[in-house]
C-alpha angles and dihedrals in degrees: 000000000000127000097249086045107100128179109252091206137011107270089224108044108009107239131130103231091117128157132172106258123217098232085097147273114354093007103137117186112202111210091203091067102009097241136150118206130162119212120202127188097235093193136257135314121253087216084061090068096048093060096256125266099307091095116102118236120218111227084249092065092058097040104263133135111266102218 
């Protein structure tokens, strides 16, 4: 994540009693459980560029006979 991206809610109970942690870029600490977590963007998926699964595939795509 960025540094100017911030959780909106603990990932494990919910609250708002976040805090950044010290453990480095993207550790969050919540007050409300006591819990340290660290979030990190991965990148993009490849099926996002394709346009998701709402596109239609011809038999011939998947191997089938076209009658």
């Amino acid at each position: 994540m960025s540094e100017r991206a911030a959780p909106f809610h603990c990932p494990y109970c919910g609250d708002e009693d976040l805090r950044p942690g010290e453990s480095g870029p993207g550790a969050w600490e919540c007050g409300a459980c006591n819990r340290a977590f660290q979030l990190k963007f991965l990148g993009l998926l490849a099926r996002g560029l394709r346009g998701g699964a709402s596109q239609e595939h011809t038999p011939q795509e998947h191997g089938g006979n076209a009658a």
